[in-house]
ZAMARVEX-134181 format. One record per atom (N, C-alpha, C): residue number from 0; residue in three letters; atom name; x negated, y, z. Coordinates in steps of 0.1 Angstrom, whole numbers, plus 5000, padded with zeros to 4 digits. Layout:
N
PADO/num/residu/atome/east/north/up
PADO/NUM/ALA/CA/X/Y/Z
...
END
This chain:
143
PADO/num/residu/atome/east/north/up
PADO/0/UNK/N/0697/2464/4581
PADO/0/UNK/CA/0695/2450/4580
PADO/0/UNK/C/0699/2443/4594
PADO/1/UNK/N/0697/2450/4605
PADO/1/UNK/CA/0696/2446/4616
PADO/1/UNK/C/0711/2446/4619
PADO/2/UNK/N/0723/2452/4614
PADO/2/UNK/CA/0735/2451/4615
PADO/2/UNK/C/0743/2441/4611
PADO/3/UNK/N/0731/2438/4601
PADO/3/UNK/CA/0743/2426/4595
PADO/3/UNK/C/0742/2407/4602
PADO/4/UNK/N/0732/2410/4616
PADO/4/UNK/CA/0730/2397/4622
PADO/4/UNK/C/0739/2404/4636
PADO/5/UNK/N/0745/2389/4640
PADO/5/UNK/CA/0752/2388/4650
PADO/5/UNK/C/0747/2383/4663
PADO/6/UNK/N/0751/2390/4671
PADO/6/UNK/CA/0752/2391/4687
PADO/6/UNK/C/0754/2375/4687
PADO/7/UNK/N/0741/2363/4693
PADO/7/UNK/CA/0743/2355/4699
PADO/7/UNK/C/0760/2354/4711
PADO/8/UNK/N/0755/2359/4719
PADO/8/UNK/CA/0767/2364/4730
PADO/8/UNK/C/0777/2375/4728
PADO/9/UNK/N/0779/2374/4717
PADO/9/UNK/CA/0791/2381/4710
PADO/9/UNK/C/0805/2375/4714
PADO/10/UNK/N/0815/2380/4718
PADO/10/UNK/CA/0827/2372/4717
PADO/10/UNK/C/0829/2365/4704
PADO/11/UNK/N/0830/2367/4693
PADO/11/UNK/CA/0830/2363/4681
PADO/11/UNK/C/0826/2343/4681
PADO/12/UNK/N/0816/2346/4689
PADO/12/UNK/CA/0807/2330/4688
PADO/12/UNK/C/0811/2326/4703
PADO/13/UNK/N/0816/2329/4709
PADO/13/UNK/CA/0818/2322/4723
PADO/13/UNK/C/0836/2317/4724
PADO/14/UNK/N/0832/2304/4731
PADO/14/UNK/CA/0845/2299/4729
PADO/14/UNK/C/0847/2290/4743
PADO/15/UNK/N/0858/2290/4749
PADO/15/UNK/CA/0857/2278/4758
PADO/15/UNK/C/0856/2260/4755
PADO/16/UNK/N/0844/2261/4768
PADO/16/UNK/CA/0842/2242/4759
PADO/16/UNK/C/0850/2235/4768
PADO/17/UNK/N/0856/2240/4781
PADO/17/UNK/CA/0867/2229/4788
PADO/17/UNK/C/0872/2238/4800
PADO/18/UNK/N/0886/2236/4800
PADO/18/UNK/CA/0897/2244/4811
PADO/18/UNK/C/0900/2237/4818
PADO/19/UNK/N/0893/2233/4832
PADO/19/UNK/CA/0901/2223/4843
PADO/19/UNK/C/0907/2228/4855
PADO/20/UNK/N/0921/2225/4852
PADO/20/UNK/CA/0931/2230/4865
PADO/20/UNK/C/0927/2216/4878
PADO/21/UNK/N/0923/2223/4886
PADO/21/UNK/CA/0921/2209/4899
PADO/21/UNK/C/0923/2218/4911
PADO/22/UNK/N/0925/2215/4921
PADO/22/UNK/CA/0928/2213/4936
PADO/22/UNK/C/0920/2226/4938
PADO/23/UNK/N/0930/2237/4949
PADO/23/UNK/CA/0922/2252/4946
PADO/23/UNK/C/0916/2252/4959
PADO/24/UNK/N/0902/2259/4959
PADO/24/UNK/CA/0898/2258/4967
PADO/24/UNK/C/0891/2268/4975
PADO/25/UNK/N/0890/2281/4964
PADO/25/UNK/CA/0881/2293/4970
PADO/25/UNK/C/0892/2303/4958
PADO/26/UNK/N/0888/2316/4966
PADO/26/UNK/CA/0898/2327/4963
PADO/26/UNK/C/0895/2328/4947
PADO/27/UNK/N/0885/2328/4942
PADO/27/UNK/CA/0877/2324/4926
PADO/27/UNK/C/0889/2318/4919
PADO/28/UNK/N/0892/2306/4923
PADO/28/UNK/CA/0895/2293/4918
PADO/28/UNK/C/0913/2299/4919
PADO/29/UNK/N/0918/2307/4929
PADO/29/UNK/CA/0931/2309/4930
PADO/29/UNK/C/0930/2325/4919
PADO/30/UNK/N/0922/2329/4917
PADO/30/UNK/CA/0923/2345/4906
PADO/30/UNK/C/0920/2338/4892
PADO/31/UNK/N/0918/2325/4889
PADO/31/UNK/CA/0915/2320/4878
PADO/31/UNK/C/0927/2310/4875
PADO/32/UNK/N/0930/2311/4885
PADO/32/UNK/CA/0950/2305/4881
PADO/32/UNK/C/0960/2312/4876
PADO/33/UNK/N/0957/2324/4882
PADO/33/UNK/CA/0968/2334/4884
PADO/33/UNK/C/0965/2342/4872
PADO/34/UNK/N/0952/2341/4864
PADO/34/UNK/CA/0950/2349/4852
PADO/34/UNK/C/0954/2338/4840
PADO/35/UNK/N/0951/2328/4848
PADO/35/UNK/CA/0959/2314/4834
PADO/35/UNK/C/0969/2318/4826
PADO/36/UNK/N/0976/2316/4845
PADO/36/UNK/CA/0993/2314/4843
PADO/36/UNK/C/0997/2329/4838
PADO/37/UNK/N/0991/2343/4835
PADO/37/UNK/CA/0998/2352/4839
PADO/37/UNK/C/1008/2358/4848
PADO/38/UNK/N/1007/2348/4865
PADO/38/UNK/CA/1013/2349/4874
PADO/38/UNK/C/1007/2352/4884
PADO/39/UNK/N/1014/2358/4895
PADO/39/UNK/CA/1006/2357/4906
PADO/39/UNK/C/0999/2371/4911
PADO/40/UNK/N/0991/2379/4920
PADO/40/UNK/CA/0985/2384/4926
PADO/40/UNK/C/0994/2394/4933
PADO/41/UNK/N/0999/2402/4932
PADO/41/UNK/CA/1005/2412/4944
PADO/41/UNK/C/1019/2414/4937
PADO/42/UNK/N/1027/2418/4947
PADO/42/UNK/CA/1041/2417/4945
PADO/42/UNK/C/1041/2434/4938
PADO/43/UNK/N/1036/2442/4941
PADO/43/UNK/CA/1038/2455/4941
PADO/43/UNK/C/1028/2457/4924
PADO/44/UNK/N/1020/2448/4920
PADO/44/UNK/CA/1013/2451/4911
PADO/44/UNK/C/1021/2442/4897
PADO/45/UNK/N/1026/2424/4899
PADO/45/UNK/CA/1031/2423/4891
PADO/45/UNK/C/1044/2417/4893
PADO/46/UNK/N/1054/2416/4878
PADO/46/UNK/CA/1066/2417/4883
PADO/46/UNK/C/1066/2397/4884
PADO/47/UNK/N/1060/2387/4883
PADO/47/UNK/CA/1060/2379/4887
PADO/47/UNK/C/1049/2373/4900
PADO/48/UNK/N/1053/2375/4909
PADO/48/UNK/CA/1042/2372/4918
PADO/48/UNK/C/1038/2365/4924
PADO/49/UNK/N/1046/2355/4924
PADO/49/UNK/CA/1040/2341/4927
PADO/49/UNK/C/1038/2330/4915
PADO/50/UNK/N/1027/2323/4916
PADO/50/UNK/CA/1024/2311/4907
PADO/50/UNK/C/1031/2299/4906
PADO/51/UNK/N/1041/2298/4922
PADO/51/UNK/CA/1050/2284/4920
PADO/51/UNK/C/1056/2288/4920
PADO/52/UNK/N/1066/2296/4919
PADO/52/UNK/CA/1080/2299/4919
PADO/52/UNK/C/1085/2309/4911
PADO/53/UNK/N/1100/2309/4909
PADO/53/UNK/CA/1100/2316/4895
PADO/53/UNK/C/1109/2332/4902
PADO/54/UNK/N/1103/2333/4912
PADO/54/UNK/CA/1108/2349/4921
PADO/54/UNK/C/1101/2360/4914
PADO/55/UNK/N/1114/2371/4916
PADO/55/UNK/CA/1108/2379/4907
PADO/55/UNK/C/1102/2391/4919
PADO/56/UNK/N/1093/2406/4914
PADO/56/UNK/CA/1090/2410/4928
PADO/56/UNK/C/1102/2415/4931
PADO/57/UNK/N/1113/2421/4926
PADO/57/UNK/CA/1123/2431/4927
PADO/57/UNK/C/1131/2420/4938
PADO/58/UNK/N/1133/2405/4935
PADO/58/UNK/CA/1142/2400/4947
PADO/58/UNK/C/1134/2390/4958
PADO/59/UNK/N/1124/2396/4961
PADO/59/UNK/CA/1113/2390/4973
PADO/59/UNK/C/1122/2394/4985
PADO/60/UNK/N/1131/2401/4984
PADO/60/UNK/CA/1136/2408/4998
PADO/60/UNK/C/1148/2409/4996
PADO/61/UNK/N/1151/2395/4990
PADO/61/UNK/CA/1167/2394/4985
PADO/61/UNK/C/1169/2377/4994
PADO/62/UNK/N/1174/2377/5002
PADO/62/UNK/CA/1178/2364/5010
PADO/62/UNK/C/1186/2357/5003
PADO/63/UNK/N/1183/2339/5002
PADO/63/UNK/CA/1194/2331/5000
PADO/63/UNK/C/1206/2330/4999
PADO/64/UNK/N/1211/2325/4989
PADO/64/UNK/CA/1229/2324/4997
PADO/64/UNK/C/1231/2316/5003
PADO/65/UNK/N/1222/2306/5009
PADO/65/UNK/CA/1228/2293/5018
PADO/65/UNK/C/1210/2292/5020
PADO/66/UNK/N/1210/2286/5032
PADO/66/UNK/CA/1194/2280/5040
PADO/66/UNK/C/1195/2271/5032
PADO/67/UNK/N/1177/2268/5029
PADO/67/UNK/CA/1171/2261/5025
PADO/67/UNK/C/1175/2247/5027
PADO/68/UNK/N/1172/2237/5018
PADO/68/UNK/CA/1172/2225/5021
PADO/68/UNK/C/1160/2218/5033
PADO/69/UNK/N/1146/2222/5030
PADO/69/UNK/CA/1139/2217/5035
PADO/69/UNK/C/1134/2222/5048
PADO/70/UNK/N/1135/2237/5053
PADO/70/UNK/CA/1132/2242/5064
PADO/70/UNK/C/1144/2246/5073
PADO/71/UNK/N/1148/2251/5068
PADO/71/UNK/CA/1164/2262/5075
PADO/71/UNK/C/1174/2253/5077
PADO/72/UNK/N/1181/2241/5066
PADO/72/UNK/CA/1188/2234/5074
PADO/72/UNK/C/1185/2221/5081
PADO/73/UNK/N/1175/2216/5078
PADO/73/UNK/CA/1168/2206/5082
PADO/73/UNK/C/1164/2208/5099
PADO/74/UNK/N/1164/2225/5102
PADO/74/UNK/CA/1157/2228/5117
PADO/74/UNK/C/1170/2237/5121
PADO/75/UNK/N/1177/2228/5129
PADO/75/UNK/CA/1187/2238/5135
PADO/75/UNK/C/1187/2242/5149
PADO/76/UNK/N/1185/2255/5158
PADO/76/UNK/CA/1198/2261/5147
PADO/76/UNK/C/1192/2271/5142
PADO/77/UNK/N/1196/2276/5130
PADO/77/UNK/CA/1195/2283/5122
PADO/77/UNK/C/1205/2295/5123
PADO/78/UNK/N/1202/2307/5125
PADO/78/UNK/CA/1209/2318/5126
PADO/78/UNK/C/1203/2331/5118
PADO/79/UNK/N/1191/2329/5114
PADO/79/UNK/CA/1187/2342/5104
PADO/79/UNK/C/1193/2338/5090
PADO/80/UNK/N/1181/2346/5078
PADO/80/UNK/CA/1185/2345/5068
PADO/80/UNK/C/1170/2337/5060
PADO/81/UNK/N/1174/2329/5055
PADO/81/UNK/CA/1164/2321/5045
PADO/81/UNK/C/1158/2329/5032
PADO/82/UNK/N/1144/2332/5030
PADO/82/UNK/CA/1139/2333/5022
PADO/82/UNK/C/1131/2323/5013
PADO/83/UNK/N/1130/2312/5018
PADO/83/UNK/CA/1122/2302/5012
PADO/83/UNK/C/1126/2299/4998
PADO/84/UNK/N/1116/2296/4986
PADO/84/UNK/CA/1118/2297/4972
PADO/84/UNK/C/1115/2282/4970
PADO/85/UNK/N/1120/2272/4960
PADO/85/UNK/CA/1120/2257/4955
PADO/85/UNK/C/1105/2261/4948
PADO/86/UNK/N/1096/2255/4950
PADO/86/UNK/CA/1083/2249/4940
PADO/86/UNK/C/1085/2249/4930
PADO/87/UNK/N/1085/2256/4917
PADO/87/UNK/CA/1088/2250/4904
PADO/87/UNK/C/1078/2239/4901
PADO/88/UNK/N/1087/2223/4901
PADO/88/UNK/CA/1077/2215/4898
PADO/88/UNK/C/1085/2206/4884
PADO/89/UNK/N/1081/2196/4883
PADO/89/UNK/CA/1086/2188/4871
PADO/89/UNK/C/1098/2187/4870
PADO/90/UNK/N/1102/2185/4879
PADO/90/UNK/CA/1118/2180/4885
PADO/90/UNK/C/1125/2192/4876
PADO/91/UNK/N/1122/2200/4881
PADO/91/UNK/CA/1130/2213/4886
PADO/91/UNK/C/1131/2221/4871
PADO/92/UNK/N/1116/2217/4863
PADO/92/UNK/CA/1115/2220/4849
PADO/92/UNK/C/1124/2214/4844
PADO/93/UNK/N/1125/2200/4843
PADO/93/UNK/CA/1133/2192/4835
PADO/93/UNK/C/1150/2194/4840
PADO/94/UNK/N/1155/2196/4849
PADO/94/UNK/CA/1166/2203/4856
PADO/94/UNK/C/1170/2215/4845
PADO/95/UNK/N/1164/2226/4844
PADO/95/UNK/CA/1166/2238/4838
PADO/95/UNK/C/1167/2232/4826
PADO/96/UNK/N/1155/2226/4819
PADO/96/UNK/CA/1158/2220/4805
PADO/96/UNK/C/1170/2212/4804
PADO/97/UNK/N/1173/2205/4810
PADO/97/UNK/CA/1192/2201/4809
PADO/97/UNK/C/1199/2213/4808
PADO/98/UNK/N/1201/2221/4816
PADO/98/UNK/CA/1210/2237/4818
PADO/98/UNK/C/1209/2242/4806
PADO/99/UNK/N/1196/2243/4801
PADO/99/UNK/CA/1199/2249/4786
PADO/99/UNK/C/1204/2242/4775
PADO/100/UNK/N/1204/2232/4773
PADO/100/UNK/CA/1208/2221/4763
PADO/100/UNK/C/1221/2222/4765
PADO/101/UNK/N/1229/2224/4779
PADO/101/UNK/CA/1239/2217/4778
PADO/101/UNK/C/1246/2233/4776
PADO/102/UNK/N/1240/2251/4775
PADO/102/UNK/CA/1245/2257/4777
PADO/102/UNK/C/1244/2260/4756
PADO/103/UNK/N/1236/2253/4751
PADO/103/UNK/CA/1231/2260/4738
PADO/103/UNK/C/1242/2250/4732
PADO/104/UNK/N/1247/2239/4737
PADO/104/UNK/CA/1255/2225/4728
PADO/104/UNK/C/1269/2235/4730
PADO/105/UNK/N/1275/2243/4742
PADO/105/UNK/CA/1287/2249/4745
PADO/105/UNK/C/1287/2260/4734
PADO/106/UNK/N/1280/2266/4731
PADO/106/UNK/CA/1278/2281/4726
PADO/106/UNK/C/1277/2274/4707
PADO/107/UNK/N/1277/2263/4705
PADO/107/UNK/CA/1277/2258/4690
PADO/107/UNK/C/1285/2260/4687
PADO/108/UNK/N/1291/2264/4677
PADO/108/UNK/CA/1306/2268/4667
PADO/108/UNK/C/1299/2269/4653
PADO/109/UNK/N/1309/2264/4647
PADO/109/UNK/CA/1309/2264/4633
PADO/109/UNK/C/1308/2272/4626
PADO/110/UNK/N/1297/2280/4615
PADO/110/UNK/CA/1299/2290/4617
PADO/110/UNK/C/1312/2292/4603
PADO/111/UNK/N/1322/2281/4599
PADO/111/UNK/CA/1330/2287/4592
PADO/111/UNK/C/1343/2289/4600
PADO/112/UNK/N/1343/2285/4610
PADO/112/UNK/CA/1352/2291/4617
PADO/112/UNK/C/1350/2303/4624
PADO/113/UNK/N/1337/2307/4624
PADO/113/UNK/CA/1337/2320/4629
PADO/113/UNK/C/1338/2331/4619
PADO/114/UNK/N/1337/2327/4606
PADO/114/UNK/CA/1339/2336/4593
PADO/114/UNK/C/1357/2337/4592
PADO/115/UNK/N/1363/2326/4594
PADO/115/UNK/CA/1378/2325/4592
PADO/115/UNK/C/1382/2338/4601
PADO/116/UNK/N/1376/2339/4615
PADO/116/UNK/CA/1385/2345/4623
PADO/116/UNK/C/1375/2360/4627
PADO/117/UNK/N/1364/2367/4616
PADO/117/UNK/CA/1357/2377/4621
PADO/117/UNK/C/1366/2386/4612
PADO/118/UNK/N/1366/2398/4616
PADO/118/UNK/CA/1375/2410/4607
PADO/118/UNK/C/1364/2419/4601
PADO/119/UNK/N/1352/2415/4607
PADO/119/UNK/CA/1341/2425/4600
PADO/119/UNK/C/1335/2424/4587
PADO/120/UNK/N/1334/2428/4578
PADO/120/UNK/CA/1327/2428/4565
PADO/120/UNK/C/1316/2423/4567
PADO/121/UNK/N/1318/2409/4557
PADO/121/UNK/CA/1301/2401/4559
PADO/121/UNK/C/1294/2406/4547
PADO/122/UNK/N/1297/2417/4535
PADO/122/UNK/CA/1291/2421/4525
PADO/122/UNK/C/1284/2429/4527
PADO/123/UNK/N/1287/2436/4538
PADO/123/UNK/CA/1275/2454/4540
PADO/123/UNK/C/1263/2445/4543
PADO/124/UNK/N/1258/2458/4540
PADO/124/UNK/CA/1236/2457/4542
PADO/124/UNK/C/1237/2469/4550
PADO/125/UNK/N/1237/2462/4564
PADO/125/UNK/CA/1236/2469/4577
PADO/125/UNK/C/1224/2477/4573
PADO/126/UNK/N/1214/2480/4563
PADO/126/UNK/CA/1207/2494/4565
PADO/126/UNK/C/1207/2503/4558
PADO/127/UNK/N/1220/2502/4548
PADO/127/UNK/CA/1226/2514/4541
PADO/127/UNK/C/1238/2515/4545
PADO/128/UNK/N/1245/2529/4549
PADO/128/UNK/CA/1262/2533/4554
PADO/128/UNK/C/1263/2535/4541
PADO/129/UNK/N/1272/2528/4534
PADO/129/UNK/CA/1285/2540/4527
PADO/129/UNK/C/1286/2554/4528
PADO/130/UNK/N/1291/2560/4516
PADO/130/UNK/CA/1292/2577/4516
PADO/130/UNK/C/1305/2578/4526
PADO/131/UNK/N/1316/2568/4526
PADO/131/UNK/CA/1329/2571/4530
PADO/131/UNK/C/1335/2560/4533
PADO/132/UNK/N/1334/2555/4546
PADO/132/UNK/CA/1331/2544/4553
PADO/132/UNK/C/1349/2544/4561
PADO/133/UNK/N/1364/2538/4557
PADO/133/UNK/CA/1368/2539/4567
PADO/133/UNK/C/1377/2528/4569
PADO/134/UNK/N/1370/2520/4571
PADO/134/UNK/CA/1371/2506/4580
PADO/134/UNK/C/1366/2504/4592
PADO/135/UNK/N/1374/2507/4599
PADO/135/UNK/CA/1374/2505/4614
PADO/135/UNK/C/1364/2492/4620
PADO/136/UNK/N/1362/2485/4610
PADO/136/UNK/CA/1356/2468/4615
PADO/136/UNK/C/1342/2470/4609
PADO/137/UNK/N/1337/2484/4605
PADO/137/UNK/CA/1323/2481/4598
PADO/137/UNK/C/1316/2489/4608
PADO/138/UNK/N/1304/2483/4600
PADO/138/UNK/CA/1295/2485/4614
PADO/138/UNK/C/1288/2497/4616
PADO/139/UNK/N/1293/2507/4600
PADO/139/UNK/CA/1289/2521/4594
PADO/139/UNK/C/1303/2529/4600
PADO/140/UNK/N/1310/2524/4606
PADO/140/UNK/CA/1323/2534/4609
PADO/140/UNK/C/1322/2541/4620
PADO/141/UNK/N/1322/2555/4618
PADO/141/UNK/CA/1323/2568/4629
PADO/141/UNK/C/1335/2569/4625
PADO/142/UNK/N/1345/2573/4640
PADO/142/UNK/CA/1358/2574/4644
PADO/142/UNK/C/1358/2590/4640
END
């Protein structure tokens, strides 16, 4: 009988009543970002490791191709190499979101012109081969 009543403080019944992202202020508040976002805490532990920028850990120790806008050419002279990363902020979101629209509008084709001009058989069921397959253009053909 006693199995069939539930754990007050069961995950089951616990839910969050409010998530407020505000101004960080204690190392708490920056490990409770970073578990948000799923970004963030050590370069060696995850492969995103920072929360504003979109660096990966593998090119932390990969230098710019040209100095920054806001530190390196702004302070001359400048003779090393620039590591500084752009903030991913609204801007920069909505920037990308152009890049993709304008890359997914290039990549649109019809798909009856791609049927006109494909030499592969659109009739196979790519998960049965044929006993005796020899059409070079199917996708069951061993040479």
């Amino acid at each position: 009988m006693l199995k069939d009543i539930c754990n007050a403080h069961s995950s089951n019944h616990c839910f969050p009543l409010k998530i407020a992202l505000c101004h960080v202020t204690t190392e708490a508040d920056m490990s409770a970002i970073w578990k948000l976002l799923g970004r963030g805490v050590a370069a060696k532990v995850h492969k995103n490791p920072c929360h504003c920028c979109g660096i990966l850990s593998d090119n932390l120790a990969v230098p710019n191709d040209k100095p920054c806008d806001v530190f390196c050419s702004t302070n001359p002279p400048f003779a090393g190499q620039c590591y500084h990363r752009k903030i991913v902020d609204s801007e920069i979101i909505r920037t990308f979101q152009e890049e993709i629209d304008l890359s997914l509008q290039q990549l649109k084709v019809d798909i009856s012109v791609i049927n006109e001009k494909t030499k592969f058989p659109r009739n196979e069921d790519p998960r049965t081969a044929p006993e005796n397959n020899v059409n070079p253009f199917s996708i069951h053909f061993v040479p």
